[in-house]
C-alpha positions as CSV (number, residue, x, y, z in Angstrom):
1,X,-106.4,21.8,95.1
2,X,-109.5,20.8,93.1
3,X,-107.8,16.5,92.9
4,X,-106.9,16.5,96.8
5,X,-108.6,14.4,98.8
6,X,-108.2,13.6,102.8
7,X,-105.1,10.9,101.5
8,X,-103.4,13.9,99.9
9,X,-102.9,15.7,103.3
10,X,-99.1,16.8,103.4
11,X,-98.5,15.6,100.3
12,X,-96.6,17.6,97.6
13,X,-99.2,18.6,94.1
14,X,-97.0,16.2,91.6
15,X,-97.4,13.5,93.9
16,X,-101.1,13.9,94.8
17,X,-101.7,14.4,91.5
18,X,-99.5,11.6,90.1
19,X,-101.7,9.2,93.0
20,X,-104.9,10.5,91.7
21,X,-104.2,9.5,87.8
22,X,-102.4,6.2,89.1
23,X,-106.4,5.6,91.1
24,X,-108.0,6.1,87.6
25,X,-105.5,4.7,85.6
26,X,-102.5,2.1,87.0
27,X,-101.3,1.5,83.5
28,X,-100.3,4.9,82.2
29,X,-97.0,5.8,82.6
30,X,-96.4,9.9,84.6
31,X,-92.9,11.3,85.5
32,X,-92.8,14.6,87.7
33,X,-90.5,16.7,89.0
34,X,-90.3,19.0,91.8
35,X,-88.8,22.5,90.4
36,X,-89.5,26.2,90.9
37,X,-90.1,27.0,87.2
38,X,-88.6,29.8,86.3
39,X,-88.6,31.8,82.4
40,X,-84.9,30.4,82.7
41,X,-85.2,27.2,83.3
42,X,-88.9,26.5,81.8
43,X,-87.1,24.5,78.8
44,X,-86.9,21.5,80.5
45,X,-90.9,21.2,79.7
46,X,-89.9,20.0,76.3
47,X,-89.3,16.8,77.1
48,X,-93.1,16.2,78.1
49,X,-95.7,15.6,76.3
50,X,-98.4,17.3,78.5
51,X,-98.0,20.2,80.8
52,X,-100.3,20.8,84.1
53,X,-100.4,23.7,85.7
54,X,-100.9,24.2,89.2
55,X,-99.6,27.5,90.1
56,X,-101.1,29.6,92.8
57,X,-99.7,32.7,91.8
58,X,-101.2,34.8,88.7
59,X,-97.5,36.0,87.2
60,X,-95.9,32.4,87.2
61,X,-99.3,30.9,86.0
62,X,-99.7,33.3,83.1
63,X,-96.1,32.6,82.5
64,X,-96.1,29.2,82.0
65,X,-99.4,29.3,80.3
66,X,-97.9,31.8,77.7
67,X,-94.4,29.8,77.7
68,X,-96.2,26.7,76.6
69,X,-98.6,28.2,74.4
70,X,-96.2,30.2,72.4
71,X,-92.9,27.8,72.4
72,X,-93.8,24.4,73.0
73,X,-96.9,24.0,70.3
74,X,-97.0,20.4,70.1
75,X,-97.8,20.1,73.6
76,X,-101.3,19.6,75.6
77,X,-101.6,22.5,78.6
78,X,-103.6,21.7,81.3
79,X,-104.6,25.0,83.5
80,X,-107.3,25.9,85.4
81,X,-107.6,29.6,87.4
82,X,-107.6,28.6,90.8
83,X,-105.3,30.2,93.0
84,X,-105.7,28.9,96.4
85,X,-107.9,31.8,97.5
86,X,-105.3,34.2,97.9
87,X,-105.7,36.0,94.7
88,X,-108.9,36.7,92.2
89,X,-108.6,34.5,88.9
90,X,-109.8,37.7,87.1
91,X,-106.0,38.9,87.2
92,X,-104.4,36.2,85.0
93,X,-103.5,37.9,82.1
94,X,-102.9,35.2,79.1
95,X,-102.6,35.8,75.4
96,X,-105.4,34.7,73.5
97,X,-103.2,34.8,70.2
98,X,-99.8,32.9,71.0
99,X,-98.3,33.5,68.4
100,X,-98.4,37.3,68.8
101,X,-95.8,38.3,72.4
102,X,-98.0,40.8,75.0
């Protein structure tokens, strides 16, 4: 990942991540949560009021991307088409209009 630094090693993303904001930071307040997002249970994403991304695969990154884009409009998405060098960022297929499904 693009925030992991030699501390990070064996460290899970939400927590490296979370350490990396706290580093910049110490004041603001982050909650994560490990889960497998899924289309069924991508709802719990409401309750936040900014989303990272930080999928490796293209389907589940498109489909958050379009998830939050579409459904939750009031929120900040932060993504970035990086996918561990297993796959080419060229595949992500996003809709540029969200309010009109693919």
């Amino acid at each position: 990942s693009i925030f992991s630094f030699v501390k990070h090693i064996g460290m899970k993303k939400t927590e490296a991540l979370k350490s990396l904001i706290k580093d910049i930071n110490p004041f603001v307040k982050i909650k994560t949560k490990d889960i497998f997002v899924t289309k069924e249970n991508i709802d719990f994403l409401k309750e936040y009021d900014i989303v990272i991304e930080a999928f490796d695969d293209p389907k589940n990154k498109a489909m958050i991307c379009n998830t939050v884009l579409r459904n939750f409009k009031d929120k900040y998405l932060i993504a970035s088409s990086g996918m561990a060098g297993y796959y080419d960022s060229n595949i992500i297929k996003t809709n540029p209009n969200p309010y009109k499904v693919l």
